[in-house]
N, C-alpha and C positions, 0 to 999 in steps of 0.2 A: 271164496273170496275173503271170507274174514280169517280163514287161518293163513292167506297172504300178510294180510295186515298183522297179525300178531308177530309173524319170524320177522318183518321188518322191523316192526316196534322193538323188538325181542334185538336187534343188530343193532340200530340205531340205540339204544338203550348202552349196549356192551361197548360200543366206541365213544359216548357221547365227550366222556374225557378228554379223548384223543383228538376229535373233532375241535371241542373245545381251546384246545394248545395250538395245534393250526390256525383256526380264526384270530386269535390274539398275537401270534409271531406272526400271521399275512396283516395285522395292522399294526404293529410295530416296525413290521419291515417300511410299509408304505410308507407312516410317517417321516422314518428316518433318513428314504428315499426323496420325500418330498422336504424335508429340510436341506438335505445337500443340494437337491437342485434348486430352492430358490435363492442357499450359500452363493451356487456359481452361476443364478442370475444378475444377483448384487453384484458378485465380484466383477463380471462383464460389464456391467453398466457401470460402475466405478470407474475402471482401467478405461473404457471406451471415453468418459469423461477428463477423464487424465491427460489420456494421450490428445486429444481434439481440442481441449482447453486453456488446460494446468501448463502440460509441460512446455518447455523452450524448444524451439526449430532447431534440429542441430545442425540444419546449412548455417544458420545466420551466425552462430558462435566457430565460424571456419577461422584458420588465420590467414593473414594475408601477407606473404614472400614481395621484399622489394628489390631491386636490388641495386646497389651504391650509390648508381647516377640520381635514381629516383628518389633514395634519402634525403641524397645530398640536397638536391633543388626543391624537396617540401623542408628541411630544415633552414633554408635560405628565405623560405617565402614566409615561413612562421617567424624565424628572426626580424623580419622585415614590418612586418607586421605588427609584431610584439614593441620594435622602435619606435611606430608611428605613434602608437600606441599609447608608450611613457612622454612622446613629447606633446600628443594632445594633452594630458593630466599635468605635466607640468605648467604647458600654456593658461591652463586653466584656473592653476593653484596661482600663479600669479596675478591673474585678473582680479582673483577674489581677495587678494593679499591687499592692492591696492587700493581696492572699494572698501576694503576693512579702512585702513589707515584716514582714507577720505572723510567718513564719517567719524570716527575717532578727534581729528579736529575739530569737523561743524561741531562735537557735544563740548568739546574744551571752551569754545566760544559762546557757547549757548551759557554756560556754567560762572562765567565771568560775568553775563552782564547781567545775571540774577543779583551777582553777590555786590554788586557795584551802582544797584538799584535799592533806593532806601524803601524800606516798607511804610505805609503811614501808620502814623502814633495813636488812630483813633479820632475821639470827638474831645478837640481841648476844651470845651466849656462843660463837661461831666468834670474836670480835673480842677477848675477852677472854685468849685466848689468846696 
């Protein structure tokens, strides 16, 4: 039994080299295997995120075909609308043009009867002295 042990030692001895380069290329392979694979976990879970989150529906960016009659009477409705529109703002710009000028007078009046008001002179018997 021990001259078993020694031819093996004796093999095991003569390959150890060789054994050697095998175990270091099967864990460089592994690592390099387990880097790409958890590359294209990332890259899935990114893309998965992408697509479910980030990007835009691309039903909702569809266009939409009218055709003449259907222009014509939403171009009708927006003119219409857009009139009513300028003549609320103008109704308005006048309202406020008035109440301008209203108080514009009350201060003209208020201004006059300051200056048409004598202020008193003091105490005349300090002066008399």
């Amino acid at each position: 039994m021990s001259q078993e042990k020694v031819e093996r030692y004796k093999k095991e001895k003569a390959n150890r080299k060789k054994d050697l380069k095998k175990q270091k290329r099967k864990i460089w392979i592994s690592r390099i295997v387990g880097v790409i694979f958890a590359l294209a976990l990332t890259a899935f879970i990114g893309w998965s995120v992408y697509v479910t989150f980030i990007r835009e529906d691309p039903s909702a960016s569809e266009t939409i075909t009218l055709s003449e009659e259907e222009l014509s009477s939403l171009l009708a409705s927006q003119t219409t609308t857009t009139k009513n529109a300028l003549l609320n703002e103008t109704a308005a710009a006048e309202e406020t043009s008035e109440g301008d000028t209203t108080t514009a007078s009350a201060s003209k009046d208020d201004s006059t009867t300051e200056a048409t008001t004598p202020e008193p002179e003091g105490d005349t018997t300090t002066n008399a002295q």
